[in-house]
C-alpha positions, 0 to 999 in steps of 0.5 A: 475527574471530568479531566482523567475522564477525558484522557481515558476517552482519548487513549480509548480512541486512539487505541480503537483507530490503530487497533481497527487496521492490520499491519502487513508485510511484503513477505505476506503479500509475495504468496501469489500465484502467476497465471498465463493469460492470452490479452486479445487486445494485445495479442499476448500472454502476460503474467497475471496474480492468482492471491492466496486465500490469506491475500484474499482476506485482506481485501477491502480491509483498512491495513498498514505498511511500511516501505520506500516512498516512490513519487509518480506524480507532483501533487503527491496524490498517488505515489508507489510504495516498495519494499525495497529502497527504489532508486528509480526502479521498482525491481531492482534488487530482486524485486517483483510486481509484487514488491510495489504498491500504487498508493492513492491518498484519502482526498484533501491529504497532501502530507506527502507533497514534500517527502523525498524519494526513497524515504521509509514510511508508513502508510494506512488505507483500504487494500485493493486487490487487482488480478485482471487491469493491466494499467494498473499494478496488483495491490492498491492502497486507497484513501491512503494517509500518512502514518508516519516518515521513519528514516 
């Protein structure tokens, strides 16, 4: 008994944890908006997100994602992820800014030091939406772990 017991424990947290974040598209991420805003420090006009109210919700909330792994540095702490296979190039493809995410791993996670680039995977963490830092891109994904390497 004390062994069902425990594996229904298991199953009930296993289910709460994948149950506990959203899965997100790319397709739900392209409803935005561009705004041209004058960047005195650079003295022109640059391109900036205005996010829908659904975009909104997903701020600060744990999702998942699938994409193509992008490698940006060797420690495999930060990487991009983007909807389209990347061959060294976020946009090709018909690809925009909102086709990429910066991705920051959970702190001690280092299970993406070995993927190679262009693997499809899964990824969850907390989404940050970025409208105003041009150093960094629109959506961030931090304390990010590895769910999965599909293909």
């Amino acid at each position: 008994m004390r062994k069902k017991t425990g594996i229904l424990i298991l199953c009930l947290l296993c289910w709460l944890g994948v149950a506990g974040q959203e899965a997100v598209t790319w397709e739900k991420l392209a409803t935005i908006k561009w705004v041209p805003t004058f960047i005195p420090s650079l003295g022109d006009f640059y391109d900036f997100p205005r996010f829908s109210k659904e975009i909104k919700k997903l701020n600060g909330k744990t999702i998942s994602i699938k994409g193509f792994y992008v490698p940006v540095d060797i420690s495999g702490k930060i990487f991009a992820l983007s909807a389209q296979p990347s061959q060294m190039c976020f946009f090709c493809n018909g690809g925009g800014p909102e086709s990429v995410m910066e991705i920051i791993t959970k702190e001690g996670t280092n299970l993406l030091k070995g993927v190679k680039a262009d693997k499809f995977i899964e990824v969850k963490g907390k989404l940050r939406l970025n409208e105003t830092d041009i150093n960094h891109l629109m959506y961030i994904l931090e304390e990010a772990e590895l769910i999965e390497i599909i293909k």
